[in-house]
KEVO-949898 format. One record per atom (N, C-alpha, C): residue number from 0; atom name; x, y, z. Coordinates in Angstrom, 2 decimals. Layout:
N
<NUM,'CA',<X,Y,Z>>
...
//
This chain:
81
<0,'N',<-25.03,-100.73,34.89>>
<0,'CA',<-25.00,-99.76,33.80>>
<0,'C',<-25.86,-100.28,32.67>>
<1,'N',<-26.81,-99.04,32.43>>
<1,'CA',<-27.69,-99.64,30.92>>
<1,'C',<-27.67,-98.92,30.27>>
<2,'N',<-27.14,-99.30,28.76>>
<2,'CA',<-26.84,-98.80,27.51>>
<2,'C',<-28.11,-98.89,26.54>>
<3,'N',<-28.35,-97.80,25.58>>
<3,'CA',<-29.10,-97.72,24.78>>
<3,'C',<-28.63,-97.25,23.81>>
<4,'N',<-29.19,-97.43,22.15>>
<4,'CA',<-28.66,-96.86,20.79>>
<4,'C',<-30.19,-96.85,20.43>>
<5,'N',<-30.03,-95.00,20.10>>
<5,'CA',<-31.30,-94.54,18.83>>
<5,'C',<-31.19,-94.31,17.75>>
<6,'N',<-31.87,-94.96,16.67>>
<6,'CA',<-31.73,-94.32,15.36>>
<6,'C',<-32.55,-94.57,14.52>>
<7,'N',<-32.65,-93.69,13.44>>
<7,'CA',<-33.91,-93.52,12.98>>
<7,'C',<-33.87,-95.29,11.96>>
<8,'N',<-35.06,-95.76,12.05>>
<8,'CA',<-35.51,-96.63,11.53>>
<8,'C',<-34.81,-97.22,10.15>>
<9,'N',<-35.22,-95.83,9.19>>
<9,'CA',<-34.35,-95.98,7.56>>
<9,'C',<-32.54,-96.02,7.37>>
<10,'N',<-32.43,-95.85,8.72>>
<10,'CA',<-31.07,-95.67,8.74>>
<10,'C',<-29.99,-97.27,9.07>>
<11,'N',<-29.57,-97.63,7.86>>
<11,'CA',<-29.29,-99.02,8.12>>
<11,'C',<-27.33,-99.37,8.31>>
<12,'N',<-27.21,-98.12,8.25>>
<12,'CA',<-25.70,-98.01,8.82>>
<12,'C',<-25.24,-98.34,9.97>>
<13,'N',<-25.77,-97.51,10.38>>
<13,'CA',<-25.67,-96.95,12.30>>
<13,'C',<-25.83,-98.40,13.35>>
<14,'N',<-24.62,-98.36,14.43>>
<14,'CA',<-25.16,-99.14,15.31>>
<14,'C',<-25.52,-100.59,14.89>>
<15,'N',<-24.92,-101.05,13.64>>
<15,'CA',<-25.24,-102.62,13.30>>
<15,'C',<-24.46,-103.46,14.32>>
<16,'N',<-23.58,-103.74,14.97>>
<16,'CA',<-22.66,-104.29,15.39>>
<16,'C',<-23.38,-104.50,17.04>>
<17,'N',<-23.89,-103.38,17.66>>
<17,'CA',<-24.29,-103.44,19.12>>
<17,'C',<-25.66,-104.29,18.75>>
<18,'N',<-26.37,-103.86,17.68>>
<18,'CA',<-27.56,-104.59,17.28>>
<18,'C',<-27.26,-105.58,17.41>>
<19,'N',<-26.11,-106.59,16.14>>
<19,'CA',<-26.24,-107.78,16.11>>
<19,'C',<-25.98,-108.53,17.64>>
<20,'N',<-24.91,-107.91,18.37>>
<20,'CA',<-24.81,-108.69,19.73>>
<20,'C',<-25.94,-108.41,20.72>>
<21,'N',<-26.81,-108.27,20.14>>
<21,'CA',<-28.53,-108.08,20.80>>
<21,'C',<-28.62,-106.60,21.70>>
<22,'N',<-27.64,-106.13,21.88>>
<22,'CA',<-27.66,-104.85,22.41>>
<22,'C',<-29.26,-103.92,22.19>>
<23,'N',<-29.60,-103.14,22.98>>
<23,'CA',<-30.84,-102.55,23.35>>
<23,'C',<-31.16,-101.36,22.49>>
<24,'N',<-30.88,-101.18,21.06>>
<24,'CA',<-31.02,-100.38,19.85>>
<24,'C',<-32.63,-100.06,19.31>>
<25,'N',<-32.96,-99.09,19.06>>
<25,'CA',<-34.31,-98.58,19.69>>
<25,'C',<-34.09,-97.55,17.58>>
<26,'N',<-35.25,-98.32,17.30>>
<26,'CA',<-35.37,-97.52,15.89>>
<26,'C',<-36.67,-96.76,15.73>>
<27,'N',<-36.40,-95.37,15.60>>
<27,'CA',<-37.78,-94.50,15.80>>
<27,'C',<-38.38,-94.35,14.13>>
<28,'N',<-39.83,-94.52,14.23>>
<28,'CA',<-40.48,-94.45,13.11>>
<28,'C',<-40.32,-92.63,12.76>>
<29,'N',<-40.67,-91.99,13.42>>
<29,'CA',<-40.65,-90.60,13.36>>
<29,'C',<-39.49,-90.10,14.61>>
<30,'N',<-38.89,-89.28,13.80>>
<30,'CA',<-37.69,-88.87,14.41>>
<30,'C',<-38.34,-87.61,14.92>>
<31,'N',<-39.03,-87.00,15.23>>
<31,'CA',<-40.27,-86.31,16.38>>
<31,'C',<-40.22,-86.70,17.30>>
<32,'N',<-40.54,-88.00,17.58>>
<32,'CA',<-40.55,-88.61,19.10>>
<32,'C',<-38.91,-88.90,19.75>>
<33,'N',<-38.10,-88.55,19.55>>
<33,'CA',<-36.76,-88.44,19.66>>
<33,'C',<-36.68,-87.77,21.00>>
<34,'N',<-36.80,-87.01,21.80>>
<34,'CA',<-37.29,-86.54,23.33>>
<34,'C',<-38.02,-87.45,24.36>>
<35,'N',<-39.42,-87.81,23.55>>
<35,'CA',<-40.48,-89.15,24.36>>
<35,'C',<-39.15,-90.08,24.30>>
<36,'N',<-38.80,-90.97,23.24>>
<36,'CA',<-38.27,-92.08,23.45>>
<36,'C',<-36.39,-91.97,24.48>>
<37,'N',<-36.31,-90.49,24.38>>
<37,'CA',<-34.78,-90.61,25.85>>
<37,'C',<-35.87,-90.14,26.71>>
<38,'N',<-36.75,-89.75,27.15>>
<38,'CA',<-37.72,-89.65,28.51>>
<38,'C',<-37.85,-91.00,28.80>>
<39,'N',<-38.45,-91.89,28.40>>
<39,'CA',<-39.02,-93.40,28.19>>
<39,'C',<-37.62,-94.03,28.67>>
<40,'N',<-36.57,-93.96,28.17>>
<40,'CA',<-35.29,-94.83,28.45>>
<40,'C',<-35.06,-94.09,29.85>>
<41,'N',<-34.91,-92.90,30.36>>
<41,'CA',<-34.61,-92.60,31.42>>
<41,'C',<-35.08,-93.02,32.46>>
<42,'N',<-36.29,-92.94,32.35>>
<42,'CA',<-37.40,-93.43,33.51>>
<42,'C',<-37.39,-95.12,33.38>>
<43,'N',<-36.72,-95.67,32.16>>
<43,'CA',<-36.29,-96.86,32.60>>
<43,'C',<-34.70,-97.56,33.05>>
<44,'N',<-34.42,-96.75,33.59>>
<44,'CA',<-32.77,-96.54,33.93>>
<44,'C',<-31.84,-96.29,33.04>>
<45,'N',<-31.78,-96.24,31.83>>
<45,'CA',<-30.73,-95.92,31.09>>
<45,'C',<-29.50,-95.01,31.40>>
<46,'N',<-28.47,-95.27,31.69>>
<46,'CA',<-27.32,-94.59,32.14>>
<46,'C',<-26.60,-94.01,30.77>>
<47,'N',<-26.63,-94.30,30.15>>
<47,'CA',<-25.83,-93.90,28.60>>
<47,'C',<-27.16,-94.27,27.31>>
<48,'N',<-27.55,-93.23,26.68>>
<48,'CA',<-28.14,-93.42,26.12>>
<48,'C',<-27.09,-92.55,24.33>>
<49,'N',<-26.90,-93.68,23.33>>
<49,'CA',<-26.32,-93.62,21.92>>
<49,'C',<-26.95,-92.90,21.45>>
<50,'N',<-27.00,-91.59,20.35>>
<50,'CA',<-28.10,-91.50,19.34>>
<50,'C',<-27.07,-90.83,18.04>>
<51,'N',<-28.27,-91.18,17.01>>
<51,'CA',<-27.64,-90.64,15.65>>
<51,'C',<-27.51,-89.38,15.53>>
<52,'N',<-26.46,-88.31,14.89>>
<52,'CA',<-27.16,-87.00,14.96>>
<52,'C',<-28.17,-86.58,13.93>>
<53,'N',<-28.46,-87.63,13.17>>
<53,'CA',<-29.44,-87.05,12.36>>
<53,'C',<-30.69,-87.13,13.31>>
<54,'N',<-31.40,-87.81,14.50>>
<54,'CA',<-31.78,-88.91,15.14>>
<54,'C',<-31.84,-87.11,16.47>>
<55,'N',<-30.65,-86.51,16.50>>
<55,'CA',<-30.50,-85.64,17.88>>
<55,'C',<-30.63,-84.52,17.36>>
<56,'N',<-30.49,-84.05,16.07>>
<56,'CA',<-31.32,-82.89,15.68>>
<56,'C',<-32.35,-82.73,15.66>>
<57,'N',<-33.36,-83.47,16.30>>
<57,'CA',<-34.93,-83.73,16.31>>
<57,'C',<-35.17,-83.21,17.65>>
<58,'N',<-33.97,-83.51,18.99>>
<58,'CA',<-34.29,-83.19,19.99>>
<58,'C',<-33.68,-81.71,20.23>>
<59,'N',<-35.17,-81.45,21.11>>
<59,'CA',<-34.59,-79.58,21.94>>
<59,'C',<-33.80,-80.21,23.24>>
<60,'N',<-34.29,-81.40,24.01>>
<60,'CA',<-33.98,-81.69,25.31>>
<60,'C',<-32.50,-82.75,25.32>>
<61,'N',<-31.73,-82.95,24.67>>
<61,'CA',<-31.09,-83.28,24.87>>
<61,'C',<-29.48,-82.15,25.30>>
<62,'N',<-29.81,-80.88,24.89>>
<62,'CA',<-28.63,-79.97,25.38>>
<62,'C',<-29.53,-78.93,26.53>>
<63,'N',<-30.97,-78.58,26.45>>
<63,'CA',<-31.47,-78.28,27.20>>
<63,'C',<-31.58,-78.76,28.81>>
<64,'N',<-32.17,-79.99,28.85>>
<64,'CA',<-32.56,-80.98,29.87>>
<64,'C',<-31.47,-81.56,30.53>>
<65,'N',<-30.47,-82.07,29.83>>
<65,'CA',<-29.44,-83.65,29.83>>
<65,'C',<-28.34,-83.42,29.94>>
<66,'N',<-27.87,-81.81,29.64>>
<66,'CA',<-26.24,-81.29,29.46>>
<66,'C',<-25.73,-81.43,30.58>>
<67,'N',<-26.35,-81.32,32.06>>
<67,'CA',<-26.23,-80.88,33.48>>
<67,'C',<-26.17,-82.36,33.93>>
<68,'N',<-26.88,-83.15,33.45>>
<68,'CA',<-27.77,-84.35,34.24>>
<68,'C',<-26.80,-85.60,34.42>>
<69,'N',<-26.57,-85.29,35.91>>
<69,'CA',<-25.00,-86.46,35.72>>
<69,'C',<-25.81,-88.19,35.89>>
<70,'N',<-27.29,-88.10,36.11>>
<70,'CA',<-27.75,-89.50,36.05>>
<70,'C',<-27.85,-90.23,34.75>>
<71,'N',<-27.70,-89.26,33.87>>
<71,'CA',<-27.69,-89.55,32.08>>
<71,'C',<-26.55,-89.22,31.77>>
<72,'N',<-25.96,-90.01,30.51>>
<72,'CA',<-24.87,-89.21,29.50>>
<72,'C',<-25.51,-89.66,28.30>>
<73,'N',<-25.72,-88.68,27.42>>
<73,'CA',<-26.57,-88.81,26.52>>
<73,'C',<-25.46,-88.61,25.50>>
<74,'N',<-24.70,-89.77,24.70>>
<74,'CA',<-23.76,-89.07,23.35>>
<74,'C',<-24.07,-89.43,21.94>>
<75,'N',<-23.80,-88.41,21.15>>
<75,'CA',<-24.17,-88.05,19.72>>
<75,'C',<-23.52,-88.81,19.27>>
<76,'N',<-23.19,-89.57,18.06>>
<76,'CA',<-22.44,-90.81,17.34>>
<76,'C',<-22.23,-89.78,16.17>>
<77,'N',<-20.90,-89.64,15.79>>
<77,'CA',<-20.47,-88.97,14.45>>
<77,'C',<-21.01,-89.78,13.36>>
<78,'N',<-21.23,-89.12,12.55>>
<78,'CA',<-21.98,-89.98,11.31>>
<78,'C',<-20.82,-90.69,10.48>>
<79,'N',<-20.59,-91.24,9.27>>
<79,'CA',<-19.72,-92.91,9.05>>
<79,'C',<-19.12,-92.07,8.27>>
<80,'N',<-19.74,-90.60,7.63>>
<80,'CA',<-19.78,-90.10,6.11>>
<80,'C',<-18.24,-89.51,6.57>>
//
C-alpha cells in the first residue's frame, strides 16, 4: 500500500505530522496541476492518495475519473478551520 498527501505549497497547516515522519507529501506550486500531479501518483502506484480541499477544488478528475476507480481512493481532508 502507497500513501500520498497533496497540498498546496503556502499551506503550512495541513499534513505536518505525516510530513515530519517522512511520509510522501507532495506540495503543488500551482494548484492547476492538481489532476497532472494524482495522474503522476497513479501511474506510480499510489493506492490512497490525501488532498487538501482547497488543493481538490482545482480538480475536475477527481469525482469525474476516480469516484468508480477501486485501484485509487482518492480522500478530501476536512480543513482544521
Amino acid at each position: 500500500m502507497k500513501m500520498s498527501w497533496i497540498k498546496y505549497e503556502k499551506d503550512d497547516l495541513s499534513f505536518k505530522v505525516p510530513e515530519k515522519l517522512g511520509f510522501d507529501v507532495f506540495k503543488l506550486i500551482e494548484p492547476e496541476e492538481t489532476d497532472n500531479k494524482i495522474k503522476e501518483l497513479i501511474n506510480k502506484n499510489y493506492d490512497f492518495i490525501i488532498v487538501t480541499s482547497e488543493i481538490a477544488g482545482f480538480s475536475e478528475d477527481i469525482i469525474k475519473k476516480y469516484d468508480k476507480d477501486r485501484n485509487v481512493n482518492i480522500i478530501i481532508a476536512r480543513d482544521k478551520e
